[in-house]
C-alpha positions in Angstrom: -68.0 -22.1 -9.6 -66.6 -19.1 -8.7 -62.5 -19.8 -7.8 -60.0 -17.5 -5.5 -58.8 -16.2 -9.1 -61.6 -13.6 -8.8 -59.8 -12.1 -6.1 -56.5 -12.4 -7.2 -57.6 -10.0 -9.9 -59.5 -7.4 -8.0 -56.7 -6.9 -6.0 -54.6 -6.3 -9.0 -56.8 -4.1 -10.1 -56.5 -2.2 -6.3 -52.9 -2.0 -6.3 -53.0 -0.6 -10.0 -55.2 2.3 -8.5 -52.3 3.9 -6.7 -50.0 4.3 -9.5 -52.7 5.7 -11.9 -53.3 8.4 -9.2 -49.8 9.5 -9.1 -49.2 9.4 -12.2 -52.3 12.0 -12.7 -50.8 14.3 -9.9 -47.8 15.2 -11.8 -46.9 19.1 -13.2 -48.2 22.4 -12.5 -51.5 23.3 -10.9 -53.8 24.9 -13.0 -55.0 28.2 -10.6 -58.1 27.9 -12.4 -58.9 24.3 -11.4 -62.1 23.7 -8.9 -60.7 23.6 -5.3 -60.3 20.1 -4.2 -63.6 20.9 -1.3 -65.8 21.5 -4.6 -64.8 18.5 -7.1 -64.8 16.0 -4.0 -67.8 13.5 -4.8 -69.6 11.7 -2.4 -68.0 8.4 -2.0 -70.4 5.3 -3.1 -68.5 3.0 -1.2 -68.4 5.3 2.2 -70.2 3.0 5.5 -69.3 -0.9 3.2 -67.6 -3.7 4.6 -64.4 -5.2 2.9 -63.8 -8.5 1.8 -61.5 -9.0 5.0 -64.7 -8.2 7.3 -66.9 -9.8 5.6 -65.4 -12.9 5.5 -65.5 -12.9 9.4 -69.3 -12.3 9.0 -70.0 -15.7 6.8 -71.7 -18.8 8.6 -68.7 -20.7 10.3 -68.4 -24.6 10.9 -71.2 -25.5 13.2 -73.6 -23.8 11.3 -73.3 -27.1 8.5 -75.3 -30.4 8.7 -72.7 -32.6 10.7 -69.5 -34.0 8.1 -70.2 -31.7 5.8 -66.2 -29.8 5.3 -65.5 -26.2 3.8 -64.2 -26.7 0.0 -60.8 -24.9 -0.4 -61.1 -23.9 -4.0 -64.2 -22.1 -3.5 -63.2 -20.0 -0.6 -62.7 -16.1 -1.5 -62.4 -12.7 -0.3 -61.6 -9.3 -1.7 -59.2 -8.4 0.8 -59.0 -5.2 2.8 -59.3 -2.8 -0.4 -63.3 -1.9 -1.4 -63.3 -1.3 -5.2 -65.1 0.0 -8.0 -68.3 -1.9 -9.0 -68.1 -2.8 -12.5 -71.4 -1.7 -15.1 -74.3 -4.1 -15.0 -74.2 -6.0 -18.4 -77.7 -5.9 -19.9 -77.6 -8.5 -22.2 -79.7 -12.2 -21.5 -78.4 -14.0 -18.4 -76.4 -17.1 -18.5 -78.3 -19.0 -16.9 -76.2 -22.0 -16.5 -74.6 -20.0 -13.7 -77.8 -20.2 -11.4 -76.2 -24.1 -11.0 -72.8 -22.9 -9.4 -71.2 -20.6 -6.6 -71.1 -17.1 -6.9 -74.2 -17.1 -9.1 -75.1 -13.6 -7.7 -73.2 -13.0 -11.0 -76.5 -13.6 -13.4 -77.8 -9.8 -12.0 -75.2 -8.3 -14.9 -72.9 -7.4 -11.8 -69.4 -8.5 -12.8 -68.2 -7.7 -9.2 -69.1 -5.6 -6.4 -67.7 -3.5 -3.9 -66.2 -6.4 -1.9 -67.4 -9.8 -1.7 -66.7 -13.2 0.5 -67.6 -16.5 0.2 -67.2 -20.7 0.6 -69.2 -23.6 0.5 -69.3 -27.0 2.1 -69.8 -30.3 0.7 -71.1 -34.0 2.5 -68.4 -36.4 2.3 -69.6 -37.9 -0.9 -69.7 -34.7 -2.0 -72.9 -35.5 -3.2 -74.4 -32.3 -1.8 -73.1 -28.4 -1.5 -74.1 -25.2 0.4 -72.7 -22.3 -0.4 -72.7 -18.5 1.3 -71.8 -15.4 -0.5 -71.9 -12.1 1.1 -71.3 -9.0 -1.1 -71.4 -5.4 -0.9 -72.6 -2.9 -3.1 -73.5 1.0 -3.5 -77.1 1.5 -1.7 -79.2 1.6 -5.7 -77.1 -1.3 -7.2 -78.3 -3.3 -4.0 -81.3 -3.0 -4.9 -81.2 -3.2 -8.0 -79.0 -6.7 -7.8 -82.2 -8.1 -6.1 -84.2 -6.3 -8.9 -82.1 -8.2 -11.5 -82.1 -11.6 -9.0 -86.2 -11.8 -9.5 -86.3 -11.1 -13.2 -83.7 -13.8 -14.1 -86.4 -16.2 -12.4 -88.6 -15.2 -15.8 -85.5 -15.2 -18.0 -84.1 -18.4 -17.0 -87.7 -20.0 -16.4 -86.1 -22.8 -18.3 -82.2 -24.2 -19.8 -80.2 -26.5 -20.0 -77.5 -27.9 -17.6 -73.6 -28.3 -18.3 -72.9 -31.9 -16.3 -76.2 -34.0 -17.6 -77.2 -31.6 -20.3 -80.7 -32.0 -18.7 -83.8 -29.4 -18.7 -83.7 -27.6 -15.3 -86.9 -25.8 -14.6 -86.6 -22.5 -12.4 -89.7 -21.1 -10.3 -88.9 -18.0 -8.0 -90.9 -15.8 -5.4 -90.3 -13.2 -3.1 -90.1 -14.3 0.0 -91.0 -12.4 3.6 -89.1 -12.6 7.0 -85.7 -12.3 5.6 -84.2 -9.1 5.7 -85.1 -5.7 3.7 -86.0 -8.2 0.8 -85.6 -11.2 -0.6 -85.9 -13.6 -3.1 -86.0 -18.2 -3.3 -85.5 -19.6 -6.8 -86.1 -23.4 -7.3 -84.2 -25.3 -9.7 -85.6 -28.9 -10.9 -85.4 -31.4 -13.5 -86.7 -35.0 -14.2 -82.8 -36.4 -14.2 -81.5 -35.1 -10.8 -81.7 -36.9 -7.6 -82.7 -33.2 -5.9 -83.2 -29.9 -6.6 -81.7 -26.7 -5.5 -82.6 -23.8 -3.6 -81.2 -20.3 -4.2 -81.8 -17.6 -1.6 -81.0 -13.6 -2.0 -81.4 -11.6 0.9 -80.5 -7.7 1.2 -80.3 -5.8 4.3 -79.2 -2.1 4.0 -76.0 -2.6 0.9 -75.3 -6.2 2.0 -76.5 -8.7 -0.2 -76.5 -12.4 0.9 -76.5 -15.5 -1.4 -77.0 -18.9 -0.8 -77.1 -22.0 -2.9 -78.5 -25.6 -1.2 -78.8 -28.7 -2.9 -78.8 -30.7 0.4 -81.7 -32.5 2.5 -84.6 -34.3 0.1 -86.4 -30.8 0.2 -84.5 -29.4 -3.1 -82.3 -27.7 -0.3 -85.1 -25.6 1.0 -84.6 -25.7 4.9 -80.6 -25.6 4.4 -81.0 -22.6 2.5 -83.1 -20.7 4.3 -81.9 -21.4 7.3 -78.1 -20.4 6.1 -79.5 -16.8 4.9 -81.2 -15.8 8.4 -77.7 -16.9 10.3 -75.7 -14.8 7.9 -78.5 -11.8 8.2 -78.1 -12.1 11.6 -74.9 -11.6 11.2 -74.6 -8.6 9.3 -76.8 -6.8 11.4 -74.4 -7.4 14.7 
């Protein structure tokens, strides 16, 4: 699962920024330089939400089956500072990540422009839902979901790390939730129940969830998690 030390090190990586810059903006000015009104790029991460807003924007409380508590540990934010997307990896996915938090992180996408998340657990913590909400560039966006519905094919079948069982994966698109989206299923003969993944995009926001309560594989809880959280981007 995906701990708080994620954002401990984006945020070194923001306050790092700063001094790079000043260092650069030492010495003379070369007359012959671009003006500053030419050389200015568009900014990718112009109109995104930080971590600090978006963490406002995830599915409080109420919105849990009844005893079910937020887990510490796995509660996240990237702060008030958007940063830099890293490159999408292209090698094979692991796909032992599809069991845990954070498994937005199987696209190749190392971290986005900002991201917040939790997850809540049943007092036996026998069962989880999680909620991600990250922001990226418009074209990695949609790319991310790109990535999210070929590691359905990629990951059709593995191994996991707790009962070192055979998961099966089956994944669709799925209509009604946002600009896109797309449900993965994981299964195998030695769990109790399955679990549902949902990824949702509307605009650069792109919502994950992972469910592994109810007797459904986490189906309902799932889906019903992603249209509160779309809802709530789009307030």
């Amino acid at each position: 699962m995906r701990l708080s030390s994620r954002a401990a090190t984006l945020l070194a990586v923001a306050t790092a920024l700063p001094l790079a810059l000043t260092a650069c903006s030492t010495g003379s000015t070369d007359a012959s330089a671009p003006s500053a009104k030419q050389t200015k790029a568009k900014d990718p991460n112009a109109g995104l939400r930080t971590g600090t807003q978006l963490k406002k924007l995830l599915a409080p409380a109420s919105a849990f089956p009844a005893g079910y508590t937020v887990e510490d540990d796995n509660t996240a934010d990237s702060g008030a500072e958007l940063l830099s997307t890293s490159a999408r990896k292209t090698t094979k996915p692991d796909c032992v990540s599809l069991e845990s938090t954070s498994w937005i992180q199987v696209t190749g996408y190392k971290n986005s422009s900002s991201f917040a998340q939790n997850d809540y657990v049943n007092a036996q913590k026998t069962e989880e839902i999680a909620q991600e909400i990250d922001e990226f560039p418009a074209a990695q966006a949609k790319d991310a979901m790109k990535q999210i519905a070929a590691v359905a094919t990629q990951c059709a079948t593995f191994t996991d790390t707790d009962a070192h069982a055979k998961v099966k994966v089956t994944g669709k698109a799925t209509a009604g939730l946002g600009d896109e989206a797309y449900t993965m299923t994981l299964t195998s003969g030695k769990w109790q129940n399955g679990t549902t993944l949902v990824a949702a995009r509307s605009g650069s926001s792109v919502v994950t969830v992972l469910s592994t309560a109810g007797t459904d594989n986490g189906a309902a809880s799932a889906k019903k998690l992603t249209t509160t959280l779309l809802a709530g981007l789009k307030k």
